[in-house]
NUSEBA-872269 format. One record per residue (C-alpha): residue in three letters; residue number from 1; y, z, x. Coordinates in nm, 4 decimals. Example, Ala and Ser with C-alpha at 12.3 -4.5 7.8 and 13.67 -1.06 7.14 Angstrom:
REM NUSEBA-872269
<pt><res>ALA</res><n>1</n><north>-0.4500</north><up>0.7800</up><east>1.2300</east></pt>
<pt><res>SER</res><n>2</n><north>-0.1060</north><up>0.7140</up><east>1.3670</east></pt>
REM end
This chain:
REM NUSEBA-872269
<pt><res>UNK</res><n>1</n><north>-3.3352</north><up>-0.8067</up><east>-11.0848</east></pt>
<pt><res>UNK</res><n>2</n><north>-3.3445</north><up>-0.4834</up><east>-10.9191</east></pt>
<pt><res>UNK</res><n>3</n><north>-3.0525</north><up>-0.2576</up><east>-10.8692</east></pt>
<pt><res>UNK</res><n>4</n><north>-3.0367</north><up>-0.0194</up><east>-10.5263</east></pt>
<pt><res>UNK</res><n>5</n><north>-2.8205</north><up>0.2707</up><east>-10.5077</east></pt>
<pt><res>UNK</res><n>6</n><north>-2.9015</north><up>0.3610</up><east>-10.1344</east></pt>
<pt><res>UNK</res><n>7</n><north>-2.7920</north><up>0.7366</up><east>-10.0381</east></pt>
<pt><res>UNK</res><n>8</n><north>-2.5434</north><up>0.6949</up><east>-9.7286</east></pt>
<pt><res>UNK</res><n>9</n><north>-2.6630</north><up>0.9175</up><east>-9.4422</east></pt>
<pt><res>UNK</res><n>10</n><north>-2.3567</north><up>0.9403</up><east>-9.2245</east></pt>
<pt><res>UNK</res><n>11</n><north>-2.4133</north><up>1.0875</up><east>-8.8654</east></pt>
<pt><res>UNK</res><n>12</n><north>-2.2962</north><up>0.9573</up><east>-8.5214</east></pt>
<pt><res>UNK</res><n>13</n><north>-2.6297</north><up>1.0137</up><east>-8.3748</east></pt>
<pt><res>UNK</res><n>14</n><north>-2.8129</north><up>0.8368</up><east>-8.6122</east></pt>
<pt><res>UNK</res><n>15</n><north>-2.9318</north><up>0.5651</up><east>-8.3867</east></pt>
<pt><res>UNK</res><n>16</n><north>-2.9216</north><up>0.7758</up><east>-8.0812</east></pt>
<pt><res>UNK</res><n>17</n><north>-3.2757</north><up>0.9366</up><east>-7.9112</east></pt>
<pt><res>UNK</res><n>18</n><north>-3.1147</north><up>1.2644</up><east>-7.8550</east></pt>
<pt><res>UNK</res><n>19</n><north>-3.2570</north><up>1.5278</up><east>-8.0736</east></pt>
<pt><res>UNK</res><n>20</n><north>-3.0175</north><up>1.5180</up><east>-8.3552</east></pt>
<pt><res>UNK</res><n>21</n><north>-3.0883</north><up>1.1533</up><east>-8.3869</east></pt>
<pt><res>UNK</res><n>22</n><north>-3.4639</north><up>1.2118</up><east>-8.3850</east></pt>
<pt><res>UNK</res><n>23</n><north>-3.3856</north><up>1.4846</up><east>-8.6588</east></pt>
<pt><res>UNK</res><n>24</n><north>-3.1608</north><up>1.2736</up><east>-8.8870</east></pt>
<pt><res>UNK</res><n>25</n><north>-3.3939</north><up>0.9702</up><east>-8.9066</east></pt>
<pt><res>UNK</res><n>26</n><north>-3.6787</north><up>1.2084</up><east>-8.9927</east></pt>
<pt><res>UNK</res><n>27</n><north>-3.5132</north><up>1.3449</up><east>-9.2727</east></pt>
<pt><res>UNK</res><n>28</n><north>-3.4097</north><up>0.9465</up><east>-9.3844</east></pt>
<pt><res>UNK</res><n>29</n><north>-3.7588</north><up>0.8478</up><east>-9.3652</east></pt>
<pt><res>UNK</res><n>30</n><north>-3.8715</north><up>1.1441</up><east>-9.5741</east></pt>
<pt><res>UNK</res><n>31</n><north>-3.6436</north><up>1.0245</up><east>-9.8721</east></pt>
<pt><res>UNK</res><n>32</n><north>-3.7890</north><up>0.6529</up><east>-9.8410</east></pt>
<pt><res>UNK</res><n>33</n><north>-4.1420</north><up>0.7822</up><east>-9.8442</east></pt>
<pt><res>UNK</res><n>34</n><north>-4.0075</north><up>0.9440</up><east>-10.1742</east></pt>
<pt><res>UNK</res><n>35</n><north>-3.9240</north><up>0.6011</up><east>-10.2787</east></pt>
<pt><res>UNK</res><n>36</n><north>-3.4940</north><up>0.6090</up><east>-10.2337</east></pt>
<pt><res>UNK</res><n>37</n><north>-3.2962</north><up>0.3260</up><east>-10.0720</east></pt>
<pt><res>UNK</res><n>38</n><north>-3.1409</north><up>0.5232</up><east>-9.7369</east></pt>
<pt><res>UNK</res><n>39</n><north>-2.8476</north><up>0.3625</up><east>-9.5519</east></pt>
<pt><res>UNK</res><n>40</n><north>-2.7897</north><up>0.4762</up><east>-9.2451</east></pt>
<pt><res>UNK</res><n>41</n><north>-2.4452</north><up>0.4589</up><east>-9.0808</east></pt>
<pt><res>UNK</res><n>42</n><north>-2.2550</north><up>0.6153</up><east>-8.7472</east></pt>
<pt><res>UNK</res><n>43</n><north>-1.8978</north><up>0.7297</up><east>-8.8407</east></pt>
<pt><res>UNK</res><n>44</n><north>-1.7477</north><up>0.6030</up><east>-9.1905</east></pt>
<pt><res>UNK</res><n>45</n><north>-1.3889</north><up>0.5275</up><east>-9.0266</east></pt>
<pt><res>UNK</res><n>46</n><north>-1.1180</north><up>0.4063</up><east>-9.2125</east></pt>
<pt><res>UNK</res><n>47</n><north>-1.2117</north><up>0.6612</up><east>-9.5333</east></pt>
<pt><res>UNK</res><n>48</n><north>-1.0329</north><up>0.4370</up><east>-9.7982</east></pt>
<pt><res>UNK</res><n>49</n><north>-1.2295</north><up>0.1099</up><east>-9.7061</east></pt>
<pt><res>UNK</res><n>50</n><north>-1.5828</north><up>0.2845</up><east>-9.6422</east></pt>
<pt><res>UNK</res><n>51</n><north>-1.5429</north><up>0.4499</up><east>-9.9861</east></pt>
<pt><res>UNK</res><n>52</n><north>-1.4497</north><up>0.1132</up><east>-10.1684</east></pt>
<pt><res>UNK</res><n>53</n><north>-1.7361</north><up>-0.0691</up><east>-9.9281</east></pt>
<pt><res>UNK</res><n>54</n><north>-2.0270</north><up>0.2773</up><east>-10.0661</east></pt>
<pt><res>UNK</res><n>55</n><north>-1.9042</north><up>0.2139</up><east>-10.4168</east></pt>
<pt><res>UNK</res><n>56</n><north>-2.2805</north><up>0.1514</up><east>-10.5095</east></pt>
<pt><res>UNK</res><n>57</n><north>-2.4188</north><up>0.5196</up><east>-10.2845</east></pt>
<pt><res>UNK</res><n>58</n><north>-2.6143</north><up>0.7150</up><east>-10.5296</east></pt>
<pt><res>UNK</res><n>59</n><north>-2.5397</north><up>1.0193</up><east>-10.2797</east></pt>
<pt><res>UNK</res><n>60</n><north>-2.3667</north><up>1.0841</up><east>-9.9431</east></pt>
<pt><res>UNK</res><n>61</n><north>-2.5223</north><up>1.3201</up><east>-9.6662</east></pt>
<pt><res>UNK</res><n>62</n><north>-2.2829</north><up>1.4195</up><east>-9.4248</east></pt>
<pt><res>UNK</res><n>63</n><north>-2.3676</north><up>1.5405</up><east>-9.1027</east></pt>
<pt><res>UNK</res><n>64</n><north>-2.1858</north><up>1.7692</up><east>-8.8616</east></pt>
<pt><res>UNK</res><n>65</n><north>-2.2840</north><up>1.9170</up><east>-8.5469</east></pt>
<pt><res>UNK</res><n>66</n><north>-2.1170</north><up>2.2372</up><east>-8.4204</east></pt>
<pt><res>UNK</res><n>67</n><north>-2.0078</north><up>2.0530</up><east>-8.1549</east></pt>
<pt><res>UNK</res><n>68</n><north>-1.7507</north><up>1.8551</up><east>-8.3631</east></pt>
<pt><res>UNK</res><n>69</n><north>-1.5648</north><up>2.1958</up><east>-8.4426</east></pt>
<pt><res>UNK</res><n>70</n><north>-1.2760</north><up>2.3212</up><east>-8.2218</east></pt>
<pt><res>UNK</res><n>71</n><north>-1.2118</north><up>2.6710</up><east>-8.1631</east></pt>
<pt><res>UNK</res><n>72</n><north>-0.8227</north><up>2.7868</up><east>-8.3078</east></pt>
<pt><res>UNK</res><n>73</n><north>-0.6330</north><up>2.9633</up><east>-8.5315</east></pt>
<pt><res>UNK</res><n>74</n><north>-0.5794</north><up>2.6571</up><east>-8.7587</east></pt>
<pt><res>UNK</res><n>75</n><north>-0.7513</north><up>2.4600</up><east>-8.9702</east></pt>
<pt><res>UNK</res><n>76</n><north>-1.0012</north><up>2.2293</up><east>-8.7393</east></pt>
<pt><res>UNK</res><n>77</n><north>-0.9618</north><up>1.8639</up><east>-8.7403</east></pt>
<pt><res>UNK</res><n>78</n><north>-1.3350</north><up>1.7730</up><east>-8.8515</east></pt>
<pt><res>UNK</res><n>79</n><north>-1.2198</north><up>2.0109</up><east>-9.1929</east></pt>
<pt><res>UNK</res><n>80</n><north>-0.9830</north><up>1.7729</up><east>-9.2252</east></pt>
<pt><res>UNK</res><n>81</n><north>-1.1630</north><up>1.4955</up><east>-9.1927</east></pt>
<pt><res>UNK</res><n>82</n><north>-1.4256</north><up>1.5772</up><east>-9.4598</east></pt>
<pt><res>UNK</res><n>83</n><north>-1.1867</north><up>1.6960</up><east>-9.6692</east></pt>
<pt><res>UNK</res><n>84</n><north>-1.0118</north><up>1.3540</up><east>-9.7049</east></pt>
<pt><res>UNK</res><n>85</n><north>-1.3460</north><up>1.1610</up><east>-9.6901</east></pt>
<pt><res>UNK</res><n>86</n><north>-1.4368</north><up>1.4139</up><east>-10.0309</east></pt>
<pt><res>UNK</res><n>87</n><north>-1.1239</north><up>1.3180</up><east>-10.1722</east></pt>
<pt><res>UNK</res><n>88</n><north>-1.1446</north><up>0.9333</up><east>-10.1082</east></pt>
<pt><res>UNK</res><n>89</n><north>-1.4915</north><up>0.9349</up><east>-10.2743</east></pt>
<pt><res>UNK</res><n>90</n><north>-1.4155</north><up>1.1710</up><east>-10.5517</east></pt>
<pt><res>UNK</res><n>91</n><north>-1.1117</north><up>0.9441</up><east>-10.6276</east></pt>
<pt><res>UNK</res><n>92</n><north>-1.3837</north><up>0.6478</up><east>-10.6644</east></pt>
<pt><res>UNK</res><n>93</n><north>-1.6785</north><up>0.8444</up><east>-10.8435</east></pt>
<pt><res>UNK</res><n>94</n><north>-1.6404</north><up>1.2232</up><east>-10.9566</east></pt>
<pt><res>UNK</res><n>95</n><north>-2.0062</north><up>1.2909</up><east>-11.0153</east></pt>
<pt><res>UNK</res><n>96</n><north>-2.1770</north><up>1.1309</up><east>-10.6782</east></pt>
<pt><res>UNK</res><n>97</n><north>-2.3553</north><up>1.4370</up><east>-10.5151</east></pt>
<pt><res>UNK</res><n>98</n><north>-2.2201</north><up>1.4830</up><east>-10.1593</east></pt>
<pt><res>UNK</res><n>99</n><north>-2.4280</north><up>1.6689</up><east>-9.9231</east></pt>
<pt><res>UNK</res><n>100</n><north>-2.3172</north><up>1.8556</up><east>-9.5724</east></pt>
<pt><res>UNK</res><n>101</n><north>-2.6191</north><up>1.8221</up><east>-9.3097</east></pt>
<pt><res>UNK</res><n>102</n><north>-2.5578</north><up>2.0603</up><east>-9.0051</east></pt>
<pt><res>UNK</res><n>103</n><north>-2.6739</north><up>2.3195</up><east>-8.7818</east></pt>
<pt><res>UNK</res><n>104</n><north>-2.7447</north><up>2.6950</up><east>-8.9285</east></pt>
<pt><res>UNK</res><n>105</n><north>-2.4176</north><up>2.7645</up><east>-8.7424</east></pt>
<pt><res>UNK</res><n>106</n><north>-2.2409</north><up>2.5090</up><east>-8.9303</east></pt>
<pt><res>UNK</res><n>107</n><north>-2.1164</north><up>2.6926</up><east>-9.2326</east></pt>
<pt><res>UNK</res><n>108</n><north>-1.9290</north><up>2.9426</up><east>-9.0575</east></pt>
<pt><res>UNK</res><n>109</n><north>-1.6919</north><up>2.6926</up><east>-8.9806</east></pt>
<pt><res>UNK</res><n>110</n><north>-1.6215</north><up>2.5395</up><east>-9.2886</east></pt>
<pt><res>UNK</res><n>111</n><north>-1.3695</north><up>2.7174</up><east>-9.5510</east></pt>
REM end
């Protein structure tokens, strides 16, 4: 019996033909050819349950587009939202690497 710890590639374009979609599944197919289970999913909605459901994810890769950022003073919703989906899988496994996927503009937005 084999056991597969896939690494969960999380991006809402993952399945689109846009660019970002082309770019994402590229990147999947370069980890299979290096012989790694790769799950690929769209959005990861209700954090609690999609953290319980990953249990078995031998890494996540997040990705985030500029576009998801708002401009503002305060802290921007999609910060938020990875925040709590860190904290939801950190409360399940402490030591399963998370990775952030973006544009080269997208670590000016994050804290």
């Amino acid at each position: 019996m084999k056991f597969r710890f896939p690494i969960v590639i999380i991006d809402e374009d993952f399945r689109s033909e846009n660019s970002s979609g082309l770019g994402i599944r590229a990147m999947a197919e370069a980890i299979e050819r290096e012989g790694f289970e790769v799950l690929g999913v769209t959005s990861y909605g209700d954090l609690s349950q999609f953290a319980q459901q990953q249990s078995r994810a031998s890494a996540f890769v997040l990705s985030i587009d500029d576009e998801e950022f708002s401009p503002g003073p305060d802290l921007d919703p999609a910060v938020v939202t990875l925040r709590s989906f860190i904290q939801e899988v950190r409360r399940k496994n402490e030591d399963v690497p998370i990775y952030i996927y973006g544009e080269t503009k997208t670590s000016r937005h994050l804290p």
